[in-house]
N, C-alpha and C positions, 0 to 999 in steps of 0.2 A: 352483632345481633344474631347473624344465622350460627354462630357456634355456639353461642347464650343457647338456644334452644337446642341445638344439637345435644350440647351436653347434659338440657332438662332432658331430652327425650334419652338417653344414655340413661343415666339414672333413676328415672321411673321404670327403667326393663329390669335394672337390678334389684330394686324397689320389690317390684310386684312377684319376685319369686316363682313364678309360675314353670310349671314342668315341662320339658325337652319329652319329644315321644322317644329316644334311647334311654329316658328316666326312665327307674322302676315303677309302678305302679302302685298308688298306697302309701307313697311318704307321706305326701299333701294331696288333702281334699282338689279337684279338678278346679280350674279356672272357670267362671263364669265365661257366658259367650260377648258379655262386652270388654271383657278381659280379653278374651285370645283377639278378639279384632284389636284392640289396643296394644297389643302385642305385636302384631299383624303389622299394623301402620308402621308402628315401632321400626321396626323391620325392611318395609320399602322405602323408609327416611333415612336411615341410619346407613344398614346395608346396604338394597337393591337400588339408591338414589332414585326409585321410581315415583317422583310423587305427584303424579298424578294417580296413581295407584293408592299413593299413602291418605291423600284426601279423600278416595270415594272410600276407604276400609274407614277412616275416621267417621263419614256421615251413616254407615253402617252401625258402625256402635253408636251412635246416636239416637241412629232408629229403635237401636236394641235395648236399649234405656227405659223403655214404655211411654205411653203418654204421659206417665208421672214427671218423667223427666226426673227421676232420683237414682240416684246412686252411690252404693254400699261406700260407705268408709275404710281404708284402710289403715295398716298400723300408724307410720305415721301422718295421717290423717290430713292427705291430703286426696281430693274429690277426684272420681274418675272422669267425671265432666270435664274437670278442668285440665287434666292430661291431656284429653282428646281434644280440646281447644289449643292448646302446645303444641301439640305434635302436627297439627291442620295448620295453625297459622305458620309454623316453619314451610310447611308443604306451599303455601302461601306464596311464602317469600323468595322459594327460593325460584318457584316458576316466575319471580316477575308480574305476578297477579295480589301486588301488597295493598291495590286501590279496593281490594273484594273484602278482605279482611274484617270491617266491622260490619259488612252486610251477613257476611257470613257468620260472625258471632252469634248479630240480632237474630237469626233463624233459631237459636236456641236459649238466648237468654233475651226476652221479648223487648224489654225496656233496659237501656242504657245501667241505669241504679241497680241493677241488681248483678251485674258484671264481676266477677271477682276480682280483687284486690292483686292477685297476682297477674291475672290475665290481661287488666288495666294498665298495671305496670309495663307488660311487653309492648302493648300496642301503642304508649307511648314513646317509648323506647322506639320503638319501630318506623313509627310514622317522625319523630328526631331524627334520626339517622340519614332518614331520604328527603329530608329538608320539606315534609308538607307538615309543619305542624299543626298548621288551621284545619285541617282532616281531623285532629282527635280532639280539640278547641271543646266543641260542643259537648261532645259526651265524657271528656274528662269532666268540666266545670258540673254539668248536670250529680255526676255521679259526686264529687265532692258536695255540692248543696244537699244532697239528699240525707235527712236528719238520722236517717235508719244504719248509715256508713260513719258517721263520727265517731261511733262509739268500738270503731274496729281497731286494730292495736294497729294495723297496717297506713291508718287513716295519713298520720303524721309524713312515713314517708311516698305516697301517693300527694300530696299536695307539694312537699320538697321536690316532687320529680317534674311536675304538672308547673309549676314556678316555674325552673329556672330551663325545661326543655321545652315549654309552650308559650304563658303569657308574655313570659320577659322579653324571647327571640320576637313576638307578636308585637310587642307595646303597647299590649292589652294594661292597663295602668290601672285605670279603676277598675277593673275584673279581679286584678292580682289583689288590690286594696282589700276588695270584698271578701275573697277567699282567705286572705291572711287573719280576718276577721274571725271565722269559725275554728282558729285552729287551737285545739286547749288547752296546751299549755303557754303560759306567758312568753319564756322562752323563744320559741319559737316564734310566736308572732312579731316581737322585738327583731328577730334576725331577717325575719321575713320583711316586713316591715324597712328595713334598712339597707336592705339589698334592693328593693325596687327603688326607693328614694336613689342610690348610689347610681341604678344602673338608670331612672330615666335623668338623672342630672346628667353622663356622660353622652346619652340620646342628644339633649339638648347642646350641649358644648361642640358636640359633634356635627349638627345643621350650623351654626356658626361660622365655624368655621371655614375660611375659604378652600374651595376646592382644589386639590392638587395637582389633579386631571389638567382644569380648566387653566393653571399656570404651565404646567409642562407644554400645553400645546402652544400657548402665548406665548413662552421665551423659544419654543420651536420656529415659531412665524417670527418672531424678531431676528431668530438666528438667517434664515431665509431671505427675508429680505436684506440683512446686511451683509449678506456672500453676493446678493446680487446688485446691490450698487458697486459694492469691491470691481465685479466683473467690470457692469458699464464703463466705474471709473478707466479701468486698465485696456477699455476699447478708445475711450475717448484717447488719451494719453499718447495708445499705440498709433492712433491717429493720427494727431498732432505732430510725434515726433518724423513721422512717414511724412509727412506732408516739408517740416521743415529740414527735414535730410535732402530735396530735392533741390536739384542744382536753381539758380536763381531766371536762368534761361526759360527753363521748362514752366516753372513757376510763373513768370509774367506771360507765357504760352497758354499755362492753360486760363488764366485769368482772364487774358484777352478773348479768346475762343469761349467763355463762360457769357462775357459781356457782350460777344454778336450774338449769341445765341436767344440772349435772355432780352436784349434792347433790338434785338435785329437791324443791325443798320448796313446799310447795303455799299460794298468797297465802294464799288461803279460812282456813286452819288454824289457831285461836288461839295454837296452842304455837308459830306460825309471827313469831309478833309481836314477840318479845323478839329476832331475830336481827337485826327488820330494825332497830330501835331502835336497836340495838347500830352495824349499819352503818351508819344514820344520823347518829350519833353521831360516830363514827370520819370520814365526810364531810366534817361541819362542821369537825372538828376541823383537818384536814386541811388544809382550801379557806381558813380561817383562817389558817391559817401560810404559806398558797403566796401569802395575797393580800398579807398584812399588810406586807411590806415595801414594794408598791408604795402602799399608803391612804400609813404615813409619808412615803416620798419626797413622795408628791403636797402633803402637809400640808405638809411643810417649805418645801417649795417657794412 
């Protein structure tokens, strides 16, 4: 976008032919004085990149325009207004101040509708580019209904531009309907016509659709929790086999010491005597059978 206008502003300096003071004097009649300021801006835009300098020399030939607000035609025939609207809206943009743009137009073309066709053209462009299209929303639609603009040769691709870099991005749908409506030739409105159908059917297919987001995070939390039961498992396990790697001694040790702890029974106690008898019993009986297959193996052997 700022080189789109760099290179209009380029070009209307070679355009306008206006004489260098090491020119002779007498080739060409002098430039008017909304010319050398348009020269001028020319100059702090392209050159001196000073443009804040380049914007106030534009509202100067502005002022220098008259109340009329008219100005002369050139060869080919394009308004010095609208140069000076070029040349300011680049100075615009390049400070970062692209939200000033159509307030700063309105100060010299009063209503929307009367905005020129090229100058409409950038600031859609423009206001695309930095992703606010609902900015030019209004005053594009306005200036395409206005009855006095259809009959312009430009009309055609001002609604091509206004489609498919404002409504469509918007899913403005019956706006774009409406406007496809006024457009005269058949052609077009067929194409036009059939590209909003195309692009809100893919709208729709597109809400449908499950979210991809909303799976990548689900199979993330699945993957999560099944690394951490993996873990638990391999805690319990490490447990287990710690527990049964311990000699048989120690084992009926800590069980015992688990069981006064938790039953409290006191050695001292005669009523305490038959319990342990009992576990004693149950030891032997035990350490018997755990041993007994190795005494035989040993014997056979």
């Amino acid at each position: 976008m700022k080189n789109e206008v760099s290179i209009s502003a380029l070009g209307l300096r070679s355009s306008l032919g206006l004489l260098r003071s090491s020119e002779p004097v007498g080739l060409a009649p002098l430039p008017s004085l909304p010319q050398s300021l348009l020269e001028e801006a020319a100059d702090y835009l392209v050159v001196h990149r000073d443009f804040k300098a380049c914007l106030e020399t534009c509202q100067k030939g502005f002022e220098s325009l008259g109340s009329s607000l008219q100005a002369e035609d050139f060869e080919d025939g394009y308004d010095l207004k609208c140069f000076l609207c070029v040349v300011g809206i680049q100075a615009l943009a390049e400070m970062d101040r692209w939200r000033e743009v159509l307030s700063w137009l309105l100060q010299y073309y009063q209503v929307p509708e009367h905005l020129p066709p090229k100058i409409l053209e950038l600031c859609i462009l423009l206001y695309s580019k930095v992703q606010e299209p609902q900015a030019i929303l209004e005053v594009a639609s306005n200036w395409l209904r206005d009855p006095a603009n259809r009959d312009l040769p430009e009309y055609g691709a001002i609604f091509e531009l206004h489609l498919f870099r404002v409504l469509l991005p918007l899913h403005c749908w019956t706006d774009a309907e409406d406007m496809a409506g006024f457009c005269p030739e058949e052609e077009q409105r067929l194409a036009a016509s059939q590209a909003i159908y195309t692009a809100r059917k893919q709208q729709q297919e597109g809400t449908k659709e499950p979210n991809p987001q909303k799976e990548i995070q689900g199979g993330t939390l699945y993957r999560k929790l099944l690394t951490l039961w993996k873990l638990l498992r391999w805690l319990l396990e490490s447990v287990v086999d710690h527990l049964l790697s311990l000699p048989f001694k120690k084992t009926f040790l800590i069980a015992l010491i688990l069981c006064l702890l938790m039953v409290r029974f006191d050695p001292a106690c005669p009523s305490s005597l038959p319990f342990y008898y009992k576990l004693a019993h149950i030891f032997y009986r035990v350490r018997g059978t755990i041993f007994a297959p190795c005494y035989l193996s040993s014997y056979d052997s």
